[in-house]
N, C-alpha and C positions, 0 to 999 in steps of 0.2 A: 535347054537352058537350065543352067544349075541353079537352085535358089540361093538367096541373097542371107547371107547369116549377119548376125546384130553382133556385135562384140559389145560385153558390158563394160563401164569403163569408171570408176570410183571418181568422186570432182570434190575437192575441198571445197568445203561447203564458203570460207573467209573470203577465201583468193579464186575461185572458180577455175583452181591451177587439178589440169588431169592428172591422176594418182596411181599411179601402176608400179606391179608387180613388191620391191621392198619399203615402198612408200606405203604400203597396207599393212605391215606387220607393226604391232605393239611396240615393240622396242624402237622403230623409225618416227614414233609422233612424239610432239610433245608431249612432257607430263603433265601440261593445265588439261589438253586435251583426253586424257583418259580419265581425269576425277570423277565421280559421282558429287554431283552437286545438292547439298539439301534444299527444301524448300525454303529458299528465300524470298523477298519482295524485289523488284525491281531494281537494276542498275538504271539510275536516270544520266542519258548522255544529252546536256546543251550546247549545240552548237550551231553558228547560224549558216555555215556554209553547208548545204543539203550533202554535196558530195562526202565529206567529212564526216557528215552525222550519220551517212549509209554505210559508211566505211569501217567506223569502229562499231555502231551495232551487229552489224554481221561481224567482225572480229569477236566481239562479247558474246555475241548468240552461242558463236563455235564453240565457248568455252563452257557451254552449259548454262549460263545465267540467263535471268529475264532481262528484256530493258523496255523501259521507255525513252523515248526523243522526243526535244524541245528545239526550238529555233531561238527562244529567246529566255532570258531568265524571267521574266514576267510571265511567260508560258508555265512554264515548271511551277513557278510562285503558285501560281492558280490553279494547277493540278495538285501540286502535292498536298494539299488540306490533309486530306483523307488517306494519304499514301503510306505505303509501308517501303518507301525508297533504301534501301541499305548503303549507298554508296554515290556518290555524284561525280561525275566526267564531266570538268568544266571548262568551256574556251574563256580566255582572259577576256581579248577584243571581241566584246559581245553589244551591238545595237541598243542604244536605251541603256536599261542596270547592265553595266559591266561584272564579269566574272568577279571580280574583286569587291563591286559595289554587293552581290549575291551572296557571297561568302560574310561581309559584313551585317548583313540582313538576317543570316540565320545563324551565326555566333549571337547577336543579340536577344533573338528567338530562342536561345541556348539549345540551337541542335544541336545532335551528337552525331549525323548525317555524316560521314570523311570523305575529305573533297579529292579530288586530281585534277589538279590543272594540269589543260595541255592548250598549247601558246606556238603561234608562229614565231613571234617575238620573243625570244628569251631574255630579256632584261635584267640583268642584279637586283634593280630594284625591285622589281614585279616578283623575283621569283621572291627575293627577301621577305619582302610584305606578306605573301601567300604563304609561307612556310611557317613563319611568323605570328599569324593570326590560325595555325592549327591544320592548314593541310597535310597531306599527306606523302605528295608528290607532287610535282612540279616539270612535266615533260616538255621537249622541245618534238614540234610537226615537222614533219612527218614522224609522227608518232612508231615508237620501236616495239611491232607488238607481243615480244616476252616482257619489255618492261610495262607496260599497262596490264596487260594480265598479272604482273607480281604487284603492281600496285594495288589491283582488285583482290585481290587473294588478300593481300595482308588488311585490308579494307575491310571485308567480310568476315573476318577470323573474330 
């Protein structure tokens, strides 16, 4: 009996989608993915649907950045004291403080923290208000993820 050989097999770390052959070359990936990232502090992503908050963590992870996850903006509230947060991914319809209500909280606080909303609900209003009071982007879910990565990017910069 012949023995049994393993075949290595590359797996997107985001999508857990298998990776072969010109899917492994440099010029085949995106350009957020080959950046060298400096040391920054945390991407904080709140959102309260658990699926969604694993979703875009691993998306951000891939792109080299740290993150933290919240379920709730009272969660974050009470983490971030001491945080060196760079950047915030925020769901609008969020349990208790609203996305929007969170955003109000720390313009008043005079962060300088830049928001991305991302919203099952796109509303004119909602996006109006958030764009309005200094965020940065305003995404509709199922989130696109080269535009949340260009939202981060221009966030961090």
């Amino acid at each position: 009996m012949e023995p049994m050989r393993l075949q290595q097999v590359a797996v997107c770390w985001a999508t857990a989608i298998p990776l072969t052959g010109a899917a492994l070359s440099p010029s085949s990936l995106p350009e957020w993915s080959l950046r060298t990232r400096p040391a920054l502090g945390p991407i904080a992503i709140v959102d309260d649907d658990k699926w969604v908050l694993r979703s875009l963590e691993r998306l951000v992870k891939s792109a080299g950045f740290k993150v933290a996850t919240f379920v709730s903006a009272e969660d974050f509230l009470q983490a971030s004291q001491d945080s060196a947060t760079v950047c915030v991914i925020l769901d609008i319809g969020l349990p208790g403080m609203s996305g929007l209500d969170l955003q109000r909280h720390l313009v008043a606080e005079n962060s300088q923290i830049p928001i991305i909303f991302v919203s099952a609900h796109d509303e004119v209003e909602m996006r109006t208000q958030a764009l309005a009071a200094g965020a940065i982007a305003f995404l509709s879910k199922p989130v696109k993820e080269k535009a949340l990565l260009d939202a981060v990017d221009s966030a961090v910069k």
